[in-house]
C-alpha positions as a Markdown table, in Angstrom:
| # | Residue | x | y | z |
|---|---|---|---|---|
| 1 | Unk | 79.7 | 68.9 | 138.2 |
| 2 | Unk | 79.1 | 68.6 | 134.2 |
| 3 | Unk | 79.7 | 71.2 | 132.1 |
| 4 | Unk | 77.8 | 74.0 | 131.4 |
| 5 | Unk | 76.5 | 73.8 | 127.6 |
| 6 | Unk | 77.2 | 76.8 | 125.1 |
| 7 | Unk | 73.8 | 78.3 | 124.2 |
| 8 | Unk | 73.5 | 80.0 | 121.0 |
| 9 | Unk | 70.7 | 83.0 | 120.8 |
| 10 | Unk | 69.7 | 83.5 | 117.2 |
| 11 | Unk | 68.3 | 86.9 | 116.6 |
| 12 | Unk | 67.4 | 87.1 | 112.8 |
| 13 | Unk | 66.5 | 91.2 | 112.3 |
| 14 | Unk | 65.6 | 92.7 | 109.3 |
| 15 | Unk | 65.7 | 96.9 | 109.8 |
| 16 | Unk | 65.2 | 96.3 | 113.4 |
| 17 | Unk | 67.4 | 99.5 | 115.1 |
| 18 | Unk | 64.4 | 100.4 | 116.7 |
| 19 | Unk | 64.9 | 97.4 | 119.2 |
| 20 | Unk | 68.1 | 95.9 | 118.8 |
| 21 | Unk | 70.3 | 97.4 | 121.5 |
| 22 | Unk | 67.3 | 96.7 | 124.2 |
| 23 | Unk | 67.7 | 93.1 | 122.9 |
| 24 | Unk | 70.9 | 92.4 | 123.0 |
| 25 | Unk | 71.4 | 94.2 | 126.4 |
| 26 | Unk | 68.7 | 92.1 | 127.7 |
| 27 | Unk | 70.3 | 89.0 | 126.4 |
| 28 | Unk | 73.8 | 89.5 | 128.1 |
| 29 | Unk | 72.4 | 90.6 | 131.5 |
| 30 | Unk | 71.3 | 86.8 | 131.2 |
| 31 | Unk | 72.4 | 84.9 | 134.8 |
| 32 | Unk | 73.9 | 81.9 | 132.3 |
| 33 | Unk | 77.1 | 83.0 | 131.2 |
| 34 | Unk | 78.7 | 80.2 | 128.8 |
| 35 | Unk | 76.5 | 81.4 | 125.6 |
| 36 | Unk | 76.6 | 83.3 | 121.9 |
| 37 | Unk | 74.8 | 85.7 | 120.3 |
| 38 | Unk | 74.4 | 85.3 | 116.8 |
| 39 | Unk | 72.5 | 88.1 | 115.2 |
| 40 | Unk | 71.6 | 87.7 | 111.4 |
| 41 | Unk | 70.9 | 91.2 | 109.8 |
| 42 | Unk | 68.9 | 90.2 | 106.6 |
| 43 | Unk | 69.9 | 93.2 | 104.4 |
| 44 | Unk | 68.5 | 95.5 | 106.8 |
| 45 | Unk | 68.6 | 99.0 | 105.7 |
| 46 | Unk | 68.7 | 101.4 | 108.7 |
| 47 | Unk | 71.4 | 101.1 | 111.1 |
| 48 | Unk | 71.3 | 97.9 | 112.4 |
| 49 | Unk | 74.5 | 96.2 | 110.6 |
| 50 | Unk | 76.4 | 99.4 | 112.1 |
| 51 | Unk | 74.8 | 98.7 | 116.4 |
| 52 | Unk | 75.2 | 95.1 | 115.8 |
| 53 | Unk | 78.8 | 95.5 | 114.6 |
| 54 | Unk | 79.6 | 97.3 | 117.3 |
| 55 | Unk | 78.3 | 95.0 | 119.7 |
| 56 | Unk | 80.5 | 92.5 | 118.2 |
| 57 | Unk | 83.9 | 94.9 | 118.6 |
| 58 | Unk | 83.0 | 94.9 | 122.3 |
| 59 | Unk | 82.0 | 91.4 | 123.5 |
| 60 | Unk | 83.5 | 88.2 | 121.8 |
| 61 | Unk | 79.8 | 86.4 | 122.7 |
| 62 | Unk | 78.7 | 88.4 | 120.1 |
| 63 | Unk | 79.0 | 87.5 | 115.7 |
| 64 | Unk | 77.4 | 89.2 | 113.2 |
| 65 | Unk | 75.7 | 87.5 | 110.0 |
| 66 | Unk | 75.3 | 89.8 | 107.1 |
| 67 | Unk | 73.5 | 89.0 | 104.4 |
| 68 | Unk | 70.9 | 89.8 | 101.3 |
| 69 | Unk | 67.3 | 89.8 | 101.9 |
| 70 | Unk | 65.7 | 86.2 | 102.0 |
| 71 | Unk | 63.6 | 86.4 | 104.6 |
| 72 | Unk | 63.0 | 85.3 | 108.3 |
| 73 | Unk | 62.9 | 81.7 | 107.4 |
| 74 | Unk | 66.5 | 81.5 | 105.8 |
| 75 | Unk | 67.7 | 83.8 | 108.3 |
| 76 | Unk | 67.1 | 81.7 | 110.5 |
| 77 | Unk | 68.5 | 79.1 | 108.5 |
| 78 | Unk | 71.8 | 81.3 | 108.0 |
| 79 | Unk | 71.6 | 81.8 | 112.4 |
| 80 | Unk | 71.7 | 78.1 | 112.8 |
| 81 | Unk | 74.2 | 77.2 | 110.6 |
| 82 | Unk | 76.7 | 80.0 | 111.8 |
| 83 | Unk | 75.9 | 79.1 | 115.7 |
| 84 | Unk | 78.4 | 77.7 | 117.4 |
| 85 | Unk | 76.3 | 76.2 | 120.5 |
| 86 | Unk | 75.1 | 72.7 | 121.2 |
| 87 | Unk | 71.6 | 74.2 | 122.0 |
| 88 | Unk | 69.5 | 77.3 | 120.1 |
| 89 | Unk | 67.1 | 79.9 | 120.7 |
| 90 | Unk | 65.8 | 81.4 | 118.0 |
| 91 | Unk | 64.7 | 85.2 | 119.7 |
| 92 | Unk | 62.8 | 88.0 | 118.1 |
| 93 | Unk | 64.6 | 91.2 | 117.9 |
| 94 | Unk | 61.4 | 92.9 | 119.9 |
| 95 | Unk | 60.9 | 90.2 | 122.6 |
| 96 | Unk | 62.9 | 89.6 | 126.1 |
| 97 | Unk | 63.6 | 87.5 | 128.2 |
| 98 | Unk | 63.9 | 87.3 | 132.1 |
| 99 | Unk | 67.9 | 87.1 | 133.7 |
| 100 | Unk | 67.3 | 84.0 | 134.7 |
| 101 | Unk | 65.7 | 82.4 | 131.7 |
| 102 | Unk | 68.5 | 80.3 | 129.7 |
| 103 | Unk | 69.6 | 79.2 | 132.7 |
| 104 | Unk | 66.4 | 78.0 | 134.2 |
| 105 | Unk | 66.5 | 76.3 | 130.4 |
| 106 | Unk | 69.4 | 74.6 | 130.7 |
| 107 | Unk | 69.0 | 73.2 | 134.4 |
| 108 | Unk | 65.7 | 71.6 | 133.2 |
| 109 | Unk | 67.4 | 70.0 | 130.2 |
| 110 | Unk | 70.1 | 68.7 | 132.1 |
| 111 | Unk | 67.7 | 66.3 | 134.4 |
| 112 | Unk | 66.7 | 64.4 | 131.7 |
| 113 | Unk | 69.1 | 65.4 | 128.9 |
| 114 | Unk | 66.0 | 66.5 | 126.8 |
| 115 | Unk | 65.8 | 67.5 | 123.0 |
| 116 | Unk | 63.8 | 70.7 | 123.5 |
| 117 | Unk | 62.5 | 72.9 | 127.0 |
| 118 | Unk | 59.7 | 74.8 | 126.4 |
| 119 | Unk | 58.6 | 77.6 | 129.2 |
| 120 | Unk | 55.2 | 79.7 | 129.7 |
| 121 | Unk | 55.5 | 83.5 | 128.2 |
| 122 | Unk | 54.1 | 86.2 | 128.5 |
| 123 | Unk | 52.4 | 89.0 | 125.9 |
| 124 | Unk | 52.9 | 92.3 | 125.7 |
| 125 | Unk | 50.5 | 94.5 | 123.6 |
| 126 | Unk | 51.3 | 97.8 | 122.0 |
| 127 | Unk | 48.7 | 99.8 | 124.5 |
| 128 | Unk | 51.1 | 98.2 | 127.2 |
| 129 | Unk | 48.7 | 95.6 | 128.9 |
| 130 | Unk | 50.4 | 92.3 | 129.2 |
| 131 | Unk | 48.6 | 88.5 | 128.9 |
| 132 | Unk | 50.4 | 85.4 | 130.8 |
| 133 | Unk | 50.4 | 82.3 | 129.3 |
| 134 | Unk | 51.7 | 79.5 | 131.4 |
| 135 | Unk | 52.6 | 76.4 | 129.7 |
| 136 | Unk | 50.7 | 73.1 | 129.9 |
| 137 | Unk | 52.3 | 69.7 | 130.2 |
| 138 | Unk | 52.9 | 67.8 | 126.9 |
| 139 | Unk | 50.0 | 65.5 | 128.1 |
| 140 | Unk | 47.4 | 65.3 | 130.7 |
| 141 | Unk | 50.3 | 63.9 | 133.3 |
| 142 | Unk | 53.5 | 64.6 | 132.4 |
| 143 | Unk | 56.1 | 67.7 | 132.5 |
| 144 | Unk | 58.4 | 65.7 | 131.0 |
| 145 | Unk | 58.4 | 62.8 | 128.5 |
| 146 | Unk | 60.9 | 60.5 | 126.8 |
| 147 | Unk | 57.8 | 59.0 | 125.1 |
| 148 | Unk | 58.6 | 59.3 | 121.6 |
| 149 | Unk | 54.9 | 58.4 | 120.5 |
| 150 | Unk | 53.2 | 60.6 | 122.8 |
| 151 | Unk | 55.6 | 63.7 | 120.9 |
| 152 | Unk | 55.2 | 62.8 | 117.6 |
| 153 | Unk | 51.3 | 62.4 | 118.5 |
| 154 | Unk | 51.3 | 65.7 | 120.6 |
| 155 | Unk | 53.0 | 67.3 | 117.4 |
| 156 | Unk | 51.2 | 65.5 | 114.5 |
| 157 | Unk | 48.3 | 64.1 | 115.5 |
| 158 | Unk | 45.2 | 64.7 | 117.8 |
| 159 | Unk | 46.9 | 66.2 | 121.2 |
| 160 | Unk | 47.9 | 68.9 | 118.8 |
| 161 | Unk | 46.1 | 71.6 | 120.6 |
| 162 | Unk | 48.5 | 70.3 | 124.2 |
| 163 | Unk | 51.3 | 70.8 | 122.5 |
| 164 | Unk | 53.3 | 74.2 | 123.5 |
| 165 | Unk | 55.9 | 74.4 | 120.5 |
| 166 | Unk | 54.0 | 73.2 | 117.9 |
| 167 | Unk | 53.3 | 76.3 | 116.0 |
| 168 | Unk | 55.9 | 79.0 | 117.7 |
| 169 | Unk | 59.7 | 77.9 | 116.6 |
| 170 | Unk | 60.9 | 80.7 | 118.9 |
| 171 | Unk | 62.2 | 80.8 | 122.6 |
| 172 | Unk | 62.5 | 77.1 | 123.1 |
| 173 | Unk | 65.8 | 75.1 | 124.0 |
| 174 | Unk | 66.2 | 73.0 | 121.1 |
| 175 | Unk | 69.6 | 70.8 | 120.7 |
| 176 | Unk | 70.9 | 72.0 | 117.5 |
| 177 | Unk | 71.5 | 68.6 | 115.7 |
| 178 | Unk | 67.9 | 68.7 | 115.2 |
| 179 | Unk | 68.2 | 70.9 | 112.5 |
| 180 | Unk | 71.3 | 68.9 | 110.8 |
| 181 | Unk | 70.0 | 68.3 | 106.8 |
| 182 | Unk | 67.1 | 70.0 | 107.0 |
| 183 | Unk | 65.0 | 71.0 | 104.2 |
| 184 | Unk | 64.8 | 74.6 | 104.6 |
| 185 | Unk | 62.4 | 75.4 | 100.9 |
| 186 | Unk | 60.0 | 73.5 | 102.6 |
| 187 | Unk | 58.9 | 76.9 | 104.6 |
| 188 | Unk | 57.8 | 80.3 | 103.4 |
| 189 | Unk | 57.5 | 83.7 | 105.8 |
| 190 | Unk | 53.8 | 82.8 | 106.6 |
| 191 | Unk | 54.3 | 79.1 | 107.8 |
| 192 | Unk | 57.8 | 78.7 | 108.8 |
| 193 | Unk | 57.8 | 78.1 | 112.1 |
| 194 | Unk | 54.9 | 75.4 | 111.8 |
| 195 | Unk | 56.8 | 73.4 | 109.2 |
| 196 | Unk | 60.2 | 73.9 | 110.6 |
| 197 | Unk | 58.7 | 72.2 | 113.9 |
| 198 | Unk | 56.9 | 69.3 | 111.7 |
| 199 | Unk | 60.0 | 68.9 | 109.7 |
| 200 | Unk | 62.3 | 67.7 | 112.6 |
| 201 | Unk | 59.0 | 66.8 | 115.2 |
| 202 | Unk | 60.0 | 62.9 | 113.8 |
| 203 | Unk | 63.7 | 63.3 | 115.7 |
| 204 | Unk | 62.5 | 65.0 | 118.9 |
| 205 | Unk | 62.9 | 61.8 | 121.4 |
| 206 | Unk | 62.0 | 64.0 | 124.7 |
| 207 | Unk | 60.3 | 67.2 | 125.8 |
| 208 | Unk | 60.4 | 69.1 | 129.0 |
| 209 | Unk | 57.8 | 71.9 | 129.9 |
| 210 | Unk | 58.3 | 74.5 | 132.1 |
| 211 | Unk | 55.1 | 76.2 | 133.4 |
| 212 | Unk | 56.9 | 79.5 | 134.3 |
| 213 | Unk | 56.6 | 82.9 | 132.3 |
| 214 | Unk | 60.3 | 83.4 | 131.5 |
| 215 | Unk | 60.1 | 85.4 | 128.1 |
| 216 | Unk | 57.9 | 88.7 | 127.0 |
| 217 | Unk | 56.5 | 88.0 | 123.6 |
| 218 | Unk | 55.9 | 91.6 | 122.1 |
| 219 | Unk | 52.9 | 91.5 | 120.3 |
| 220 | Unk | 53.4 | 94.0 | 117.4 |
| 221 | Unk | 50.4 | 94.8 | 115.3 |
| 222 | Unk | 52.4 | 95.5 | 111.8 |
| 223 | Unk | 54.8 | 92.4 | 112.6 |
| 224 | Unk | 54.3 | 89.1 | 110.6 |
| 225 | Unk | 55.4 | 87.0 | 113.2 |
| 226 | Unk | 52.4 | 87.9 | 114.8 |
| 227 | Unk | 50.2 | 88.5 | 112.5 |
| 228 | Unk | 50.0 | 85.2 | 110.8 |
| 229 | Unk | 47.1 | 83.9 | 108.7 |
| 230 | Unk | 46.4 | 80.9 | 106.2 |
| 231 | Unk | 45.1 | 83.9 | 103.4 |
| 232 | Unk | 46.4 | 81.4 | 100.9 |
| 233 | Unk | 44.7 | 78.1 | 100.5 |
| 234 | Unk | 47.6 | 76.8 | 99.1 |
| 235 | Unk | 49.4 | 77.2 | 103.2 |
| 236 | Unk | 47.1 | 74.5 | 104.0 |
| 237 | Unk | 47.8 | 71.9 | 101.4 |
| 238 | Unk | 51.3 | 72.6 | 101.3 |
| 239 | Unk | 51.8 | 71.8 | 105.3 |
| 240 | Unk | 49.4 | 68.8 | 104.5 |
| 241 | Unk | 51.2 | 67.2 | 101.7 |
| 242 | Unk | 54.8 | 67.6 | 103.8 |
| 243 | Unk | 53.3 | 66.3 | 107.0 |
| 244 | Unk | 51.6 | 62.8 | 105.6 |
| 245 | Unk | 55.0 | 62.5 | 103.4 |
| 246 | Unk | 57.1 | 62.5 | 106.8 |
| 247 | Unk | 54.5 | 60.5 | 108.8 |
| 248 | Unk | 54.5 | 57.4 | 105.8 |
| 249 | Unk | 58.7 | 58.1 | 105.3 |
| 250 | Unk | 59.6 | 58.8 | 108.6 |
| 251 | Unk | 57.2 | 57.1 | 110.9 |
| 252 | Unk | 55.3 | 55.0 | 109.1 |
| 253 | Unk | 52.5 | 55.0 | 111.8 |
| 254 | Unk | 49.0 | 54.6 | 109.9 |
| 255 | Unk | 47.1 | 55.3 | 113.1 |
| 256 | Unk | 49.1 | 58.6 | 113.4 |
| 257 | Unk | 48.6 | 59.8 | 109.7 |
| 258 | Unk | 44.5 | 59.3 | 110.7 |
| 259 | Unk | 45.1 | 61.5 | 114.1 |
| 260 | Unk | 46.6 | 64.3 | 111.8 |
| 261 | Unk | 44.6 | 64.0 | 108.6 |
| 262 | Unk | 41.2 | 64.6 | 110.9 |
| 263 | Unk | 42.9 | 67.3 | 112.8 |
| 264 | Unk | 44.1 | 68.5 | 109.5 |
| 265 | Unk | 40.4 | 68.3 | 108.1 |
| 266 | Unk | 38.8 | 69.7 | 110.7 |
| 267 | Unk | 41.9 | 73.0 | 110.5 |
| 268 | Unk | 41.0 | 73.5 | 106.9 |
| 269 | Unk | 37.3 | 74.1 | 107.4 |
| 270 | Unk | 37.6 | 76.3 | 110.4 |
| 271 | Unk | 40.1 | 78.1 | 109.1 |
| 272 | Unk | 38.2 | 78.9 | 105.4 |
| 273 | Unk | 34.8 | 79.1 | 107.5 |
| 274 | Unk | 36.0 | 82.2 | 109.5 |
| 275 | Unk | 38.6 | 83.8 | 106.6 |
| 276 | Unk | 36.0 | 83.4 | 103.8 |
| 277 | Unk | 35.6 | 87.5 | 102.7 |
| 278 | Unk | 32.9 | 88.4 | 100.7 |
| 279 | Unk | 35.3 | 90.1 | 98.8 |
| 280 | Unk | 37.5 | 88.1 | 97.6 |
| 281 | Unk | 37.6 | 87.4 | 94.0 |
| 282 | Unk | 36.1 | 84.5 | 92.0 |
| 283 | Unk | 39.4 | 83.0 | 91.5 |
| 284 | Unk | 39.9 | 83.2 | 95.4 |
| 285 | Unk | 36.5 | 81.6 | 96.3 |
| 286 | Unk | 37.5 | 78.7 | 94.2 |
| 287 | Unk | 40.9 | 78.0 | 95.1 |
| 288 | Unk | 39.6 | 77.7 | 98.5 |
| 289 | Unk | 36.7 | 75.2 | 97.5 |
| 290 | Unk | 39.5 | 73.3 | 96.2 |
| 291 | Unk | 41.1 | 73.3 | 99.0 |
| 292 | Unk | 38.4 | 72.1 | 100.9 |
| 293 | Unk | 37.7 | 69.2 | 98.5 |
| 294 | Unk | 41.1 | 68.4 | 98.9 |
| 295 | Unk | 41.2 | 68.2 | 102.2 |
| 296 | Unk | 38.0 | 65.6 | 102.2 |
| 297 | Unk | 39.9 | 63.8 | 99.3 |
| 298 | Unk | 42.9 | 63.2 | 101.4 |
| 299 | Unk | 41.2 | 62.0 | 104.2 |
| 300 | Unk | 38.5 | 59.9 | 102.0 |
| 301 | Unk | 42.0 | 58.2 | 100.2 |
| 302 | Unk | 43.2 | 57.5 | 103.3 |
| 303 | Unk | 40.3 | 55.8 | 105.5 |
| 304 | Unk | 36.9 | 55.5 | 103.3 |
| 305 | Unk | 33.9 | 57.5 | 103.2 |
| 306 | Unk | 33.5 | 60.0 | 105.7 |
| 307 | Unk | 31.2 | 58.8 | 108.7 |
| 308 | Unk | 31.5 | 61.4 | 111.4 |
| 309 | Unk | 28.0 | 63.4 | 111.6 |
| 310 | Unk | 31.1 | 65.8 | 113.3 |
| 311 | Unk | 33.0 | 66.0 | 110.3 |
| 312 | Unk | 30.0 | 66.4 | 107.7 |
| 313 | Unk | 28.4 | 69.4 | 109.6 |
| 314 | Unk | 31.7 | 70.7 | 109.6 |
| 315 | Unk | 32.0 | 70.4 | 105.6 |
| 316 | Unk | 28.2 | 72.0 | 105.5 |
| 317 | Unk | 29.3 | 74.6 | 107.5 |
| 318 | Unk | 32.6 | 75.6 | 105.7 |
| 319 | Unk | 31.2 | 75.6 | 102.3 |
| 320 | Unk | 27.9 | 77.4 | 103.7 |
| 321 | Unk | 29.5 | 80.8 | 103.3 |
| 322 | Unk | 30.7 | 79.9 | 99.8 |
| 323 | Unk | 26.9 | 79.7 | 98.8 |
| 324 | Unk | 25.5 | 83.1 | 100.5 |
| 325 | Unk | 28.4 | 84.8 | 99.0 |
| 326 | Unk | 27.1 | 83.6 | 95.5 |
| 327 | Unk | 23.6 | 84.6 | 96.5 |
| 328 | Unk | 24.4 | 88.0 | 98.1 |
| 329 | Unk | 26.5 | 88.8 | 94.5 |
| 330 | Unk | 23.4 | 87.3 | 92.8 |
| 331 | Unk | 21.4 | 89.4 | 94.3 |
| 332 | Unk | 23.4 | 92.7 | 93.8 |
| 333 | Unk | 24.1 | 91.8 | 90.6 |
| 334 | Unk | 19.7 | 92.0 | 90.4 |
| 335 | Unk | 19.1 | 94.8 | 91.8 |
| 336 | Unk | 21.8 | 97.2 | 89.9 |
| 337 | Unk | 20.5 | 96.1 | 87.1 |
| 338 | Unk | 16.5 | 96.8 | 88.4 |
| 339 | Unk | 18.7 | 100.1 | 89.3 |
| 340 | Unk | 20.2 | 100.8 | 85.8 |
| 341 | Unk | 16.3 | 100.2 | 84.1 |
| 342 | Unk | 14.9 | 102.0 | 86.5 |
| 343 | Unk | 17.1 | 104.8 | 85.3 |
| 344 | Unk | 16.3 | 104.8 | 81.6 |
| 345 | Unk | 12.6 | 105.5 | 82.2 |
């Protein structure tokens, strides 16, 4: 019988007392034995250096990081690095998992000696309701791939919607060589987990997907793990240029780079279509038409004119808020000033 593999769980908590002795209880009830705890306390200020010190007194599983406020992207850098495992799991101080979880993890990854094991979840909302979400295979047949194409496609290019682990870093099996030379700048708080997932997607050789609900993904409204949103036009074009960089160093796949520019394209006016605020200051509006252009120029560079009557009523739509914002501050601006010489009279 092989081996069992040492599993490191990377808990990266910033003032998280609150939850952090329900965590790490939950964490060594776990069935799988042969694993590490490696908490990273990012210059929290409560008390959770003092709990998750003690923990560490009273179980050898368990190692404290302590460290100055970067941020939950470097803490988790700082949790890899100090982990001792030859797979992670990167947790969330709020979230738990079922007993039986890891080792459900590990028993799939041994079949096929995979680079990452994904499982279904389920979320928990702060008026207690809770939402399953069962994971899909990685395509429309398989549970399991060593298809290195079908990955990098599920992860880049147009079967991005299939893929489970594509935006979410968190509570997935990943072998931790992966992460070896990394670029950590390349991620801010926002879009960390996104890039961090594009930035070693070209390694990942195999996949397995478990359908099963093994983890509870707490779903707190104040949290910015769960509250993410491209407010910044500058997310977009940021996780653009790094993506068609690694597809022409790293993969050099032309066909792939067309898959992810279009599903990049179409992202970019969804996204400012629905986040467009009628509010938002001059500067804002045009950072964002930029944006858009950008986006268009990319793909334009890339392939030629756009064709798709898809793609150019998606352009018509995006930019169509941009133009009754003007209008409806065109007209305001006309009638307090019919209001202001109505008033000298």
């Amino acid at each position: 019988m092989s081996r069992d593999p040492l599993v490191s769980v990377c808990i990266s908590v910033y003032n998280g007392e609150k939850f952090l002795n329900r965590c790490i209880d939950n964490i060594l009830k776990q069935t799988y034995t042969n694993l590490e705890i490696v908490i990273v306390n990012d210059g929290s200020t409560d008390k959770t250096r003092e709990l998750a010190e003690n923990y560490a007194m009273t179980d050898k599983r368990v190692k404290v990081v302590n460290k100055q406020n970067e941020g939950l992207n470097y803490a988790r850098r700082d949790g890899i690095a100090n982990a001792s495992g030859e797979f992670i799991i990167s947790h969330d101080v709020d979230d738990l998992m079922k007993s039986e979880y890891i080792e459900k993890m590990v028993n799939a990854q041994r079949k096929g000696d995979y680079d990452v094991v994904e499982c279904g979840t389920i979320f928990v909302y702060s008026n207690g309701s809770e939402e399953r979400h069962e994971q899909k295979p990685l395509t429309d047949a398989l549970i399991e791939t060593h298809d290195a194409t079908a990955i990098r496609s599920a992860i880049y290019g147009d079967n991005f919607a299939k893929i489970p682990w594509s935006t979410v870093c968190h509570e997935h099996l990943y072998r931790k060589s992966l992460f070896d030379g990394i670029d950590w700048t390349l991620s801010n708080e926002k879009i960390e987990d996104i890039l961090t997932n594009y930035n070693i997607g070209w390694r990942i050789r195999s996949v397995a997907v478990i359908p099963d609900c093994l983890t509870y993904y707490t779903q707190q409204p104040d949290s910015l793990t769960h509250n993410v949103k491209f407010e910044d036009p500058e997310d977009l074009l940021r996780i653009r240029h790094r993506v068609s960089s690694l597809i022409n160093e790293k993969i050099v796949d032309h066909a792939l780079l067309q898959q992810y520019l279009t599903k990049d394209l179409v992202l970019a006016l969804w996204t400012f279509f629905f986040e467009v605020d009628k509010r938002a200051s001059k500067s804002y509006l045009k950072r964002r038409k930029t944006a858009i252009s950008e986006a268009v120029s990319s793909f334009c560079q890339q392939f030629g004119p756009i064709e798709s009557a898809y793609l150019k009523r998606m352009i018509l739509v995006a930019r169509l808020p941009f133009y009754l914002i003007y209008v409806f501050r065109g007209c305001r601006r006309i009638l307090t000033q019919k209001v202001s010489d109505f008033g000298r009279l």
